[in-house]
C-alpha positions as CSV (number, residue, x, y, z in Angstrom):
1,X,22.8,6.4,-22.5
2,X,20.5,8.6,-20.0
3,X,17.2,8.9,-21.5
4,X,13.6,9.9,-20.5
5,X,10.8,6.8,-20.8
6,X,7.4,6.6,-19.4
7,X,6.8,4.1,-16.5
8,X,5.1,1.4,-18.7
9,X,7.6,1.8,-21.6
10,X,10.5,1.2,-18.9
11,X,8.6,-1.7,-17.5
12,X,8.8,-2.8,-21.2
13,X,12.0,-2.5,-21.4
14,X,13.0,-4.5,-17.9
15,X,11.2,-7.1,-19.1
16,X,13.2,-6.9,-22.2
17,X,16.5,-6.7,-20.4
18,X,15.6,-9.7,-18.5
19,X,14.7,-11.6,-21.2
20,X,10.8,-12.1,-21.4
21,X,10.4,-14.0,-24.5
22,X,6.0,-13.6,-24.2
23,X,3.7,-11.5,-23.3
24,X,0.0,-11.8,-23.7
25,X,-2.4,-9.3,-21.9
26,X,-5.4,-7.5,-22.3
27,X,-5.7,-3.9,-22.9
28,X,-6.7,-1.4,-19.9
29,X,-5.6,2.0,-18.6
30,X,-3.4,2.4,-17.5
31,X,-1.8,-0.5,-18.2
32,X,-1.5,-0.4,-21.9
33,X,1.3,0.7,-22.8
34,X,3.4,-2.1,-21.4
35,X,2.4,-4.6,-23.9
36,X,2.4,-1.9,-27.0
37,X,5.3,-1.5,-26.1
38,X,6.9,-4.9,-25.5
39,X,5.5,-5.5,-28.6
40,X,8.5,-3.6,-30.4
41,X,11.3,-5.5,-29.4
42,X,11.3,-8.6,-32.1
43,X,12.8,-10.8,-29.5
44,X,9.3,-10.7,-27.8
45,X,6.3,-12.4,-29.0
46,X,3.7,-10.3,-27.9
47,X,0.1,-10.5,-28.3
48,X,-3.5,-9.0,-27.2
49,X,-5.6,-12.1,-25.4
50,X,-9.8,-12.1,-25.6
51,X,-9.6,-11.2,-21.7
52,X,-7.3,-11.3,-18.9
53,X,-7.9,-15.1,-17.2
54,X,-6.8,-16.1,-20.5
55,X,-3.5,-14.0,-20.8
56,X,-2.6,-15.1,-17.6
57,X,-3.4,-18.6,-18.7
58,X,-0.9,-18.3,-21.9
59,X,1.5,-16.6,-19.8
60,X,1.8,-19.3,-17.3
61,X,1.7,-22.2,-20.3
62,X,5.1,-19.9,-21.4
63,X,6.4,-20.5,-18.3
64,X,5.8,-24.1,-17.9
65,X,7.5,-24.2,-20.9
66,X,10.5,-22.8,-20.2
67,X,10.7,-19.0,-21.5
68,X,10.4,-15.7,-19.4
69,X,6.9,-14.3,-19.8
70,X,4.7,-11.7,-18.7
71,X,1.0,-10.8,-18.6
72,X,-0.3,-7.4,-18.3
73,X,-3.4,-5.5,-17.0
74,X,-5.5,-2.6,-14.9
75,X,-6.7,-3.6,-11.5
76,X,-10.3,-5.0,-12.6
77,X,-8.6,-6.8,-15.0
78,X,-7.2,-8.7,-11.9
79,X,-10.4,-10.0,-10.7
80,X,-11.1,-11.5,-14.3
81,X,-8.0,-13.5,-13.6
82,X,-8.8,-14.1,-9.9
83,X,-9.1,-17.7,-10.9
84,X,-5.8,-19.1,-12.8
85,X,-4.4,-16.4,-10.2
86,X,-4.5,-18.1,-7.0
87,X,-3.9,-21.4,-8.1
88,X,-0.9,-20.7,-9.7
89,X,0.2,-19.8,-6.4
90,X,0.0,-23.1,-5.3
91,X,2.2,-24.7,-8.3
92,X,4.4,-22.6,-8.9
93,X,6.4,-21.8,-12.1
94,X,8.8,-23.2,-14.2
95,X,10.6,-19.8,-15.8
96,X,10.1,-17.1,-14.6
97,X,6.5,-15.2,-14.6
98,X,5.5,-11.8,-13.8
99,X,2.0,-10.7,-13.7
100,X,1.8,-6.8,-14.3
101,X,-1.3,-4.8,-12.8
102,X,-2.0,-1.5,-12.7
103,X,-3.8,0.9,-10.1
104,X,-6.3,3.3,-11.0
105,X,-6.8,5.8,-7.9
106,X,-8.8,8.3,-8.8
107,X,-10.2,6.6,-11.3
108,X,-9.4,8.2,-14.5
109,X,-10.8,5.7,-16.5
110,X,-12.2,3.0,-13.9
111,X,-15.5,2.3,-12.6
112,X,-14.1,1.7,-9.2
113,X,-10.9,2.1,-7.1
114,X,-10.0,-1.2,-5.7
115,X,-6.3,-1.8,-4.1
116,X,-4.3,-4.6,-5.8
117,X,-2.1,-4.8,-3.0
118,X,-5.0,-6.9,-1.5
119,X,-4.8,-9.7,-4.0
120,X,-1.1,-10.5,-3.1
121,X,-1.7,-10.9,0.4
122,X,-5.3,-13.2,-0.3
123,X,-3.3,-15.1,-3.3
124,X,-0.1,-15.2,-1.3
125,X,2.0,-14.2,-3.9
126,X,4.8,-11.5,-3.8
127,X,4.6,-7.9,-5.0
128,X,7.2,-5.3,-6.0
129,X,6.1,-1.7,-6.7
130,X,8.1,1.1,-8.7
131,X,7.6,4.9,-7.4
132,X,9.4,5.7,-11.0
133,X,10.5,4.6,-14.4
134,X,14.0,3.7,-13.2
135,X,12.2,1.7,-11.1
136,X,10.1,0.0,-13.3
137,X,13.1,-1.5,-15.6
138,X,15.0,-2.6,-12.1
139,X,11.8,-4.2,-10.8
140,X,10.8,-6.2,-13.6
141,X,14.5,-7.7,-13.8
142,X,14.5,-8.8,-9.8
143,X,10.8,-10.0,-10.1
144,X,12.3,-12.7,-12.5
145,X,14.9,-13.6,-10.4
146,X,12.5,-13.5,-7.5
147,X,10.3,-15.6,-9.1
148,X,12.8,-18.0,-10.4
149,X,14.4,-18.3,-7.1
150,X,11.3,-18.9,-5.0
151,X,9.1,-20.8,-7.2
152,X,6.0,-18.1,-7.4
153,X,4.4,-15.8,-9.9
154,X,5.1,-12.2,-9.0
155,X,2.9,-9.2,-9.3
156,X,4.4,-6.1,-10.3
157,X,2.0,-3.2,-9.0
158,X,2.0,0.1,-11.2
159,X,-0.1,2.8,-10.7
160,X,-1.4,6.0,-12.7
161,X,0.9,8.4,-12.2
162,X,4.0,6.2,-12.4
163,X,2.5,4.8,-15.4
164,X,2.1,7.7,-17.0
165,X,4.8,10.5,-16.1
166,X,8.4,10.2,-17.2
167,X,11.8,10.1,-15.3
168,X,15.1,9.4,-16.3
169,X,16.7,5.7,-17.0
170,X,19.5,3.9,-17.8
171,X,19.0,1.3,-20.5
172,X,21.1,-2.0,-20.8
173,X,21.5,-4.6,-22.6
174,X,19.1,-7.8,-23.0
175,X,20.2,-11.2,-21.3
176,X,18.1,-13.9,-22.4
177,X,18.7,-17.1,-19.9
178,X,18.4,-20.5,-21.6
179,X,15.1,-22.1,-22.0
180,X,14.6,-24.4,-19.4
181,X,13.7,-27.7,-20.1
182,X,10.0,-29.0,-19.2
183,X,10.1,-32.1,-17.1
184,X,6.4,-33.7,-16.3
185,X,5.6,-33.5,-12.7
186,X,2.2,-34.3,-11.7
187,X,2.3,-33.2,-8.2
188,X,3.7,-29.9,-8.8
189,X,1.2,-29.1,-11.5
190,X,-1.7,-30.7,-11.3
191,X,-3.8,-29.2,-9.2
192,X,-6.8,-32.1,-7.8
193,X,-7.2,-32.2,-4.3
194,X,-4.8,-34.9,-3.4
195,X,-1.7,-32.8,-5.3
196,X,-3.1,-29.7,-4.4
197,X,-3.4,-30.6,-0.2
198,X,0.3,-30.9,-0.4
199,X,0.9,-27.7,-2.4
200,X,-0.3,-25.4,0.2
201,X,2.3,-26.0,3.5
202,X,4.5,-25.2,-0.1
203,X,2.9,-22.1,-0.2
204,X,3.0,-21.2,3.1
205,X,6.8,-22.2,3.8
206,X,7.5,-19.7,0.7
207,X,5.7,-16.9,2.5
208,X,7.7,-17.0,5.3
209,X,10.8,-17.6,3.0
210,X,9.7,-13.9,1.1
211,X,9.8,-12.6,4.0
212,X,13.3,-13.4,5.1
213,X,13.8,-12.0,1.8
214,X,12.3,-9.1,2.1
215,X,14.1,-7.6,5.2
216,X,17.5,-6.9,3.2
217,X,15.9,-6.9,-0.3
218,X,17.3,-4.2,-2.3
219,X,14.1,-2.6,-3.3
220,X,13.2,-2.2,0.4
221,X,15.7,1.0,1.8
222,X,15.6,3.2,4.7
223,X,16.6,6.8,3.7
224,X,17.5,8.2,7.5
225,X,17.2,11.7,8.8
226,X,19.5,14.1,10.7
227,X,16.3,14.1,13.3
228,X,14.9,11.1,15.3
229,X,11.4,13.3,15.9
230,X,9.3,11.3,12.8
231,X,9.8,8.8,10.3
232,X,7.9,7.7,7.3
233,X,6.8,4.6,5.7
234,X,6.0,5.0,2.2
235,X,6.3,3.3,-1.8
236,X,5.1,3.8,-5.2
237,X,4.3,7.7,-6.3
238,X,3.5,8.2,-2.9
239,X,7.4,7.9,-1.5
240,X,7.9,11.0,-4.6
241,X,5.2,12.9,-2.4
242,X,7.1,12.4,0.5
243,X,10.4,13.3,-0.9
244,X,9.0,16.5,-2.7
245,X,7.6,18.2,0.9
246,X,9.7,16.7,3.8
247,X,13.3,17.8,4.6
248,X,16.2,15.8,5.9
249,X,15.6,15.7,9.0
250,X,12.9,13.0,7.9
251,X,13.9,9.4,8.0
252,X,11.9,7.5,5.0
253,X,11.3,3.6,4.9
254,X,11.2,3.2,0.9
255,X,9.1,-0.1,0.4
256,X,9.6,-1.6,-3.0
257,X,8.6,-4.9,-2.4
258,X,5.4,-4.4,-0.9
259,X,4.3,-8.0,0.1
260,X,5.4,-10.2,2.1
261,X,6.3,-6.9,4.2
262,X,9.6,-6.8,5.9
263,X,8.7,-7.7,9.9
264,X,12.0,-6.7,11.3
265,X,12.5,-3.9,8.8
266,X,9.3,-2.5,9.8
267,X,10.0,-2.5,13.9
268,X,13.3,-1.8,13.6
269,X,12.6,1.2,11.4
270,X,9.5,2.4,14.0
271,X,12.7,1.6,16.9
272,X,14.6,4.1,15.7
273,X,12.2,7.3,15.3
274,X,9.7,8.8,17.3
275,X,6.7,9.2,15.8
276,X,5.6,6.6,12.7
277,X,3.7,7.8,10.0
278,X,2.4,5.8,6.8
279,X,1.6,7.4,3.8
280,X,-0.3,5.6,1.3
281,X,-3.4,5.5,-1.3
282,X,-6.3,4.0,-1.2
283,X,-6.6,1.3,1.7
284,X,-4.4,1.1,4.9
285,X,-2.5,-1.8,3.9
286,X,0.6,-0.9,5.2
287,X,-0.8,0.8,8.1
288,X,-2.6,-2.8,8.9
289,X,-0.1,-4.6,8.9
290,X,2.5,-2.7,11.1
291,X,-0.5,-2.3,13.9
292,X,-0.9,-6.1,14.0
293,X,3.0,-6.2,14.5
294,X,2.3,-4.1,17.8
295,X,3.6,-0.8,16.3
296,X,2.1,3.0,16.8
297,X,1.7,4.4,13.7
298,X,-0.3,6.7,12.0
299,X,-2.1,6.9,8.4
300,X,-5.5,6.9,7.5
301,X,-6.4,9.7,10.1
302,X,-4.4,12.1,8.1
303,X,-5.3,10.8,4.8
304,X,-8.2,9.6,3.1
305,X,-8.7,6.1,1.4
306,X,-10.2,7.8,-1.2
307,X,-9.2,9.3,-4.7
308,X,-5.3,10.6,-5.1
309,X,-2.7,11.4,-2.9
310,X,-0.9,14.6,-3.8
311,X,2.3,16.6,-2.7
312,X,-0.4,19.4,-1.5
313,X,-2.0,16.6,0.2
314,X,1.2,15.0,1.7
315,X,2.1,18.4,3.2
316,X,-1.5,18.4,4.8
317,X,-1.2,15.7,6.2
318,X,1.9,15.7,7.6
319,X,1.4,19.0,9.2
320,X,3.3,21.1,6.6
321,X,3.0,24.1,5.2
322,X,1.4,23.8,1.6
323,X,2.7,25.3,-0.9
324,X,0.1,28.1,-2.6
325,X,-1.0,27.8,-6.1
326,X,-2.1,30.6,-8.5
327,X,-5.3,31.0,-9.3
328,X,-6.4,31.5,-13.6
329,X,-7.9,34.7,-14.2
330,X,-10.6,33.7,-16.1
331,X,-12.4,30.2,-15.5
332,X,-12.0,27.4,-17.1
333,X,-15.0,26.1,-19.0
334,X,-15.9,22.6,-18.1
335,X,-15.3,19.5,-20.2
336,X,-17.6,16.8,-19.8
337,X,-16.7,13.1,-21.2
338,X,-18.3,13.0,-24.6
339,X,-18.7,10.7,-27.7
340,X,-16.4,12.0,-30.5
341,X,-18.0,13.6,-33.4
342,X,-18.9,10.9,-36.3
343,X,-19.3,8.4,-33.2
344,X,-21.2,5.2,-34.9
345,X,-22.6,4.8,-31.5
346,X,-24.3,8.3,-31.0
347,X,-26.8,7.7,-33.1
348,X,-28.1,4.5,-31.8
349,X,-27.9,5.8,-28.7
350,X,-29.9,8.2,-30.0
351,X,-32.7,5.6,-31.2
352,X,-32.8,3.6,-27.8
353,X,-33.0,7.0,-26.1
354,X,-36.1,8.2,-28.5
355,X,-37.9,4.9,-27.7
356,X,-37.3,5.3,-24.0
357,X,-35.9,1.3,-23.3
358,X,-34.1,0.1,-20.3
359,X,-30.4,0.2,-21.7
360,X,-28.2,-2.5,-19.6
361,X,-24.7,-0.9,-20.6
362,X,-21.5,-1.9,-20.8
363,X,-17.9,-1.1,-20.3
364,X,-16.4,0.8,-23.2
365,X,-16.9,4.0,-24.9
366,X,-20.7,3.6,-25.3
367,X,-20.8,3.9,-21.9
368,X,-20.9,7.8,-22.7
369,X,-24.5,7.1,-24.1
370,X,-25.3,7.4,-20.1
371,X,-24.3,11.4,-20.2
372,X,-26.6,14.1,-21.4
373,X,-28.5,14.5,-23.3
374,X,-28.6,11.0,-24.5
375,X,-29.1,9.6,-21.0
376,X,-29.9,6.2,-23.0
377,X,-28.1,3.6,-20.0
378,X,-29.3,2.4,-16.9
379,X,-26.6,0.4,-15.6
380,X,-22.7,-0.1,-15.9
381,X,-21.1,-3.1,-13.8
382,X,-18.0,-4.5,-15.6
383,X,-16.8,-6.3,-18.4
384,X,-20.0,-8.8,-20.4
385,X,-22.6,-7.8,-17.3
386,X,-24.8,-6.4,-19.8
387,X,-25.5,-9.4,-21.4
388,X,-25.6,-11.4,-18.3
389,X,-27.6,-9.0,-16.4
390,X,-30.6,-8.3,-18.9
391,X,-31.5,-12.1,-18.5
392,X,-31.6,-11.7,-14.5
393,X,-33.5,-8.5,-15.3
394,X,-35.9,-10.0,-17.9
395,X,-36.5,-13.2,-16.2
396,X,-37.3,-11.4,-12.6
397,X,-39.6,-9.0,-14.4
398,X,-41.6,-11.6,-16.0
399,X,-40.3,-12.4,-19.5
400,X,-40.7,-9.5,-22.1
401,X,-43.9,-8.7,-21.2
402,X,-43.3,-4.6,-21.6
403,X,-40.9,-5.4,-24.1
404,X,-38.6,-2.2,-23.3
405,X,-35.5,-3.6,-22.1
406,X,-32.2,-4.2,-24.2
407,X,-28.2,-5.1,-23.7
408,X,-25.8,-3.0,-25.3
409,X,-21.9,-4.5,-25.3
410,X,-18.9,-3.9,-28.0
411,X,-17.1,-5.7,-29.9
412,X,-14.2,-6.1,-27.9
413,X,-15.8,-6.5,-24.4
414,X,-18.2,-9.3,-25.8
415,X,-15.3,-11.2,-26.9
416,X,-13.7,-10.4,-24.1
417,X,-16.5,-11.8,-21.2
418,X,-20.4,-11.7,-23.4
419,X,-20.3,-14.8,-25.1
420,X,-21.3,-16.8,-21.8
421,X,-23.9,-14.3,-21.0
422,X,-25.3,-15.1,-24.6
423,X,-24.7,-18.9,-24.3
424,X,-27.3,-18.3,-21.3
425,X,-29.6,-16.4,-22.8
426,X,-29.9,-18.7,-25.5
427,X,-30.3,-22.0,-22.7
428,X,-32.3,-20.4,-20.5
429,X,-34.6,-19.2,-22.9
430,X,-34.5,-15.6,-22.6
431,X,-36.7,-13.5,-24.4
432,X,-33.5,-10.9,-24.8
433,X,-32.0,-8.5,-26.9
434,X,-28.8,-8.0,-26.9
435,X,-26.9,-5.4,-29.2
436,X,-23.4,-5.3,-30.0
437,X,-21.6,-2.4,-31.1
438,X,-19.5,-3.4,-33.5
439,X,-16.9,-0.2,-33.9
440,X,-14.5,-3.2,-35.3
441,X,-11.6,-1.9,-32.6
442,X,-11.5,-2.0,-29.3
443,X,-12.1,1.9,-28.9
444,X,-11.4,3.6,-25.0
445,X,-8.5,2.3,-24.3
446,X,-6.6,3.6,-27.4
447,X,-7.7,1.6,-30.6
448,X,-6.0,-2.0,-30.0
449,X,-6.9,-4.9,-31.9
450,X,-9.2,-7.6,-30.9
451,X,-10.6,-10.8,-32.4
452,X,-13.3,-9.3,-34.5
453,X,-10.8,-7.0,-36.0
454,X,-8.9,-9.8,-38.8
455,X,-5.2,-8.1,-37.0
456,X,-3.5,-9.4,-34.3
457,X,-1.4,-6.7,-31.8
458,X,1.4,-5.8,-34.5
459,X,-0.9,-4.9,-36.9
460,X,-0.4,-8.5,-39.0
461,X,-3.6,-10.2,-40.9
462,X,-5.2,-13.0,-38.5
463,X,-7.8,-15.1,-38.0
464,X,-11.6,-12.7,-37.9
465,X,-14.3,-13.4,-35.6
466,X,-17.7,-13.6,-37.6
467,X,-20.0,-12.3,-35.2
468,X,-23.3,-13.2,-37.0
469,X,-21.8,-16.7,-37.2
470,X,-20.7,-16.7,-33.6
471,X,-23.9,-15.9,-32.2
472,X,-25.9,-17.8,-34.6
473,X,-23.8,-20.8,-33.1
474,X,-24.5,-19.7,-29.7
475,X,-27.6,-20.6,-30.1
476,X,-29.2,-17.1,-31.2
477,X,-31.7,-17.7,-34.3
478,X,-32.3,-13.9,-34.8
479,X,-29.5,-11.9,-36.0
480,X,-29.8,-8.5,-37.8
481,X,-26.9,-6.2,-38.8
482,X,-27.8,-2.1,-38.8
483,X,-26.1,0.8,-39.5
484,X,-26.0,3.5,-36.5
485,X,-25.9,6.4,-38.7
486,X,-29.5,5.1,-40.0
487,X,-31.9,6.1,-37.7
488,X,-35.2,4.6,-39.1
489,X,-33.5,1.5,-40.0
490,X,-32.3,1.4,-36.2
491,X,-35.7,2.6,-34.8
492,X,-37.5,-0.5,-36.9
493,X,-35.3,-3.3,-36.2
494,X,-35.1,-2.8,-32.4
495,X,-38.9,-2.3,-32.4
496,X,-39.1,-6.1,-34.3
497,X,-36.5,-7.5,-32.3
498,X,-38.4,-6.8,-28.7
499,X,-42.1,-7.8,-30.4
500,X,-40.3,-11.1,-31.0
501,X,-40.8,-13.8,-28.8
502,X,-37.4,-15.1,-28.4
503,X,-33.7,-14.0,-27.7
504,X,-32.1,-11.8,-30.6
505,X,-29.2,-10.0,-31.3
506,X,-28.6,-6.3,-32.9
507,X,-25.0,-6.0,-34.3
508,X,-24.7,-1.9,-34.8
509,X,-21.9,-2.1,-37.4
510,X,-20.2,1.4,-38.4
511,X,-16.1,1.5,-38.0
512,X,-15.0,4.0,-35.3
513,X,-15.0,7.8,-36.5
514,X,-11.1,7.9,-35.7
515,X,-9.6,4.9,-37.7
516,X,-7.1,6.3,-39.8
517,X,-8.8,4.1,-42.7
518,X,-12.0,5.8,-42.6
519,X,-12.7,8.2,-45.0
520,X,-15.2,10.9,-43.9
521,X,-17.7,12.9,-45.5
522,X,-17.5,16.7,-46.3
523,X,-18.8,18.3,-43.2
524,X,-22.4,19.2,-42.9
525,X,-23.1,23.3,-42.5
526,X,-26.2,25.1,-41.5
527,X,-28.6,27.2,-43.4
528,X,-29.8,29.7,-41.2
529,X,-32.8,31.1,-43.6
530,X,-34.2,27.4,-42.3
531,X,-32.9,27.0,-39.2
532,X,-35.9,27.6,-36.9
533,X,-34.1,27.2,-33.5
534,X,-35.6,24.3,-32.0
535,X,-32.6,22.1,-31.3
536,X,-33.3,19.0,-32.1
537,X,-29.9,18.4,-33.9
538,X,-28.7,19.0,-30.4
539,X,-30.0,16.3,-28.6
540,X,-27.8,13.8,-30.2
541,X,-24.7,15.7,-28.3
542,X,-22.5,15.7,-31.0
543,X,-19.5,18.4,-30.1
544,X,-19.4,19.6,-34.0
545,X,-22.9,21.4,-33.5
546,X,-23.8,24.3,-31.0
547,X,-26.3,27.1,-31.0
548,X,-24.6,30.8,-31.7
549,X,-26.6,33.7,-32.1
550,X,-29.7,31.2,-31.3
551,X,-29.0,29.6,-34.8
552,X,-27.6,26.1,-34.9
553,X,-23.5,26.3,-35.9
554,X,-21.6,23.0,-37.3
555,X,-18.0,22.9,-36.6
556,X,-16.3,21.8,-39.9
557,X,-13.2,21.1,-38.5
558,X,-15.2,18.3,-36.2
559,X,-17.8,17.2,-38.3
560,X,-16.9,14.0,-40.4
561,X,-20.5,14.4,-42.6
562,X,-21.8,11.4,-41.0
563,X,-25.7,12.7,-41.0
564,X,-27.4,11.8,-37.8
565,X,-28.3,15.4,-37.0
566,X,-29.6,15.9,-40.4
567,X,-31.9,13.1,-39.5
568,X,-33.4,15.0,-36.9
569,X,-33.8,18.3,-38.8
570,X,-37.4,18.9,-39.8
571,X,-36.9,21.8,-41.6
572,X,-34.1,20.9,-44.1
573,X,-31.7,23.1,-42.3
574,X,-28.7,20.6,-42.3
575,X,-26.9,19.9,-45.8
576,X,-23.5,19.0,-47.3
577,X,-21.2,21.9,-47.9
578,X,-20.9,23.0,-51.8
């Protein structure tokens, strides 16, 4: 039966339908959703890994021996699993493996825009590409029988919008292949020097093998025009544009397997029209590759390698007439990216803010402690380079001699890549201090669990990371456990951690505000006979308070009672309602 599905959910379910047995991944937009998803169908062990080089790691050990699996995660994610990556390449799988990424352009909810298409050219590794949900269930099922029948991982590319937006699908039944057996062979996956020398013509051969493949592969089509005067070489939500604002007299090259590209599909294709043009996001990959194959096409001098394509866009580019949009009659107010109300991590933020210390951030939701008017972080980089990057800081400016600079990293993400950085600090003697915010979930990307949390991804009890014990046997003496919504208790603990003379760590500890299990406070109101209008409960940025008739104003149906503006109120303007 027809039904509507989001792109991830119908990735889900290919990987279902082709029998994926496990899944391990970790969470990232806008990638999530494949694995939450996965996770429902009881024939699938799913599960949330510490970070991606480890899902990928667990993936391929599935694979070895003998089930379907899959590993799933946004483009940075990638590079975290650059390593197991490209030497799986060279040995190949036993079942089949796919390794799902997803595309941020635009960045949504990325702190850059990098093209994944790259790392399957550098890794030399197939990669198919759905424009639609359809798509996405189809794909998944013939990158296991690509990667069975060649021997390779195989990257299946997703992408924001295709993620995210919902077409209609056809679901089938599951066929689960026998396991296949696991028969030791050194060469083949052992990967010295000596094995590994001998892997690589393998490697290569394959390539060239793909691309055979790839010239009649079913998920590469040409869609041809009544015209000859242009043709278009698109995939992924791009090849929608296309559709949406060209006519038939347009021939379309559909690309669904997007490397190893289709040589003679490509020329003949370019043959047959007069005028090439490709349309793609982000880099000119495609572009590239057909202008090292001799051909004259256009791309990137129409459109930019930068941010979202759109049909508006498209049109633009292709010469076409937009279509017009209406304008609002009144304008839209703007909405900057905020900390929720009842935030554990505002009023820290707060604190470090106050005291006016070099804040090396992090990647998670505290990184909104770098808006107004907190303006509490310095520096965002990715994934644990908060913890790594106040040694390099500390150590080139001299030690602690100022004593202002601290680490801030959450729970998840310092499972996920801060627990070297610590085991560093700790070595190397680092006069650091480092402060986890523990929420106890991992928070942006839509409350998944982690190891810190005592659930695994269903929901079911497992093991709980202690983190005083953790870091205490990482080789961190000082450990001190605050609560965010205490502000003096905050302000003098982080004042006796950076007067110490040796590495420490802070764990903030406070659940996030929007845990179902959390009960909440009765909301805070304002007494306006004491209000005296100076603010200061506003420069902790919480959304529940604004200023209305120059008299501050709580919003009860925001405010979870949690106190930090209180805190700030010298006049005793801020109480509990009665």
């Amino acid at each position: 039966m027809k039904q509507l599905m989001l792109g991830n959910e119908a990735v889900a379910r290919g990987l279902y339908e082709a029998g994926c047995s496990f899944v391990s991944s970790y969470p990232g937009t806008p990638s999530t959703e494949i694995t939450e998803c996965a996770a429902k169908y009881p024939e699938i062990y799913a599960e949330w890994a510490p970070n991606e080089k480890v899902a990928v790691e667990a993936a391929f050990g599935a694979s070895l021996a003998g089930k379907r699996s899959f590993c799933g995660m946004k483009h940075v994610g990638l590079n975290v699993a650059a390593d197991p990556l490209f030497t799986i390449a060279y040995t190949g799988v036993n079942a089949g493996m796919i390794i799902g990424v997803a595309d941020d352009a635009g960045m949504h909810s990325s702190q850059n825009e990098q093209d994944s298409r790259n790392y399957a050219r550098a890794a030399k590794l197939p990669m198919l590409e759905p424009s639609n949900s359809a798509e996405g269930i189809e794909f998944a099922k013939l990158a296991y029988e690509i990667s069975e029948q060649f021997d390779t991982p195989v990257l299946l590319k997703m992408c924001t919008r295709v993620a995210h937006s919902q077409s209609i699908v056809e679901p089938s039944e599951r066929v689960e292949p026998a396991q296949k057996p696991y028969e030791k062979n050194p060469p083949k996956y052992i990967m010295m020097p000596g094995f590994a020398k001998k892997r690589h013509p393998i490697v290569e051969e394959r390539l060239r093998a793909l691309t055979e493949f790839a010239e009649t592969a079913p998920c590469n089509r040409v869609e041809r025009g009544t015209e000859k005067k242009l043709g278009i070489i698109t995939s992924s939500t791009c090849y929608q544009y296309v559709r949406e604002v060209c006519d038939e007299t347009v021939s379309v090259l559909k690309l669904g397997m997007i490397w190893p590209l289709p040589t003679k599909l490509l020329r003949e294709f370019a043959a047959s029209v007069e005028r090439v043009i490709v349309v793609e996001e982000l880099d000119g990959f495609v572009e590239d590759y057909c202008k090292t194959l001799g051909l004259a096409v256009e791309g990137k001098n129409r459109f930019s390698n930068i941010g979202e394509l759109s049909q508006n866009l498209v049109a633009e580019g292709l010469g076409l007439q937009a279509p017009q949009g209406k304008a609002l009659d009144v304008a839209i107010p703007p909405r900057p990216p905020v900390m929720c109300a009842g935030c554990p991590h505002r009023g820290l933020y707060y604190v470090l803010s106050k005291l006016k210390l070099t804040v090396i951030g992090d990647i998670g939701c505290y990184t909104l402690g770098a808006v107004a008017p907190l303006n509490a972080v310095d520096s965002v980089i990715c994934m644990g380079a908060s913890v790594s990057g106040i040694h390099g800081f500390n150590k080139a400016s001299g030690g602690r001699t100022d004593a202002n600079t601290v680490a801030v990293i959450g729970d998840s993400t310092f499972m996920h890549s801060g627990m070297t950085g610590l085991v560093n600090i700790a070595y190397n003697d680092s006069k650091s201090t480092v402060i986890i915010l523990d929420n106890s979930i991992t928070g942006m990307t839509g409350h998944q669990q982690n190891p810190t949390t005592g659930f695994n991804l269903k929901g079911e009890p497992a093991a709980k990371v202690d983190l005083e014990a953790l870091c205490h046997a990482l080789g961190i003496a000082r450990v001190r456990v605050v609560d965010p919504y205490d502000l003096k208790q905050c302000e003098v603990t982080i004042k006796e951690e950076l007067a110490a003379d040796e590495a420490s760590v802070i764990i903030s500890r406070r659940p996030c505000a929007l845990l179902k299990y959390v009960k909440h406070k009765q909301p805070l109101a304002v007494d306006a006979d004491k209000c005296k209008s100076c603010k200061m409960c506003m420069k902790v940025g919480c959304p529940a308070i604004s200023m209305v008739d120059g008299k501050a104003k709580i919003d009860a149906t925001l405010c979870t009672g949690c106190g930090v503006c209180a805190q700030l109120c010298k006049f005793g303007a801020l109480e509990g309602n009665k």
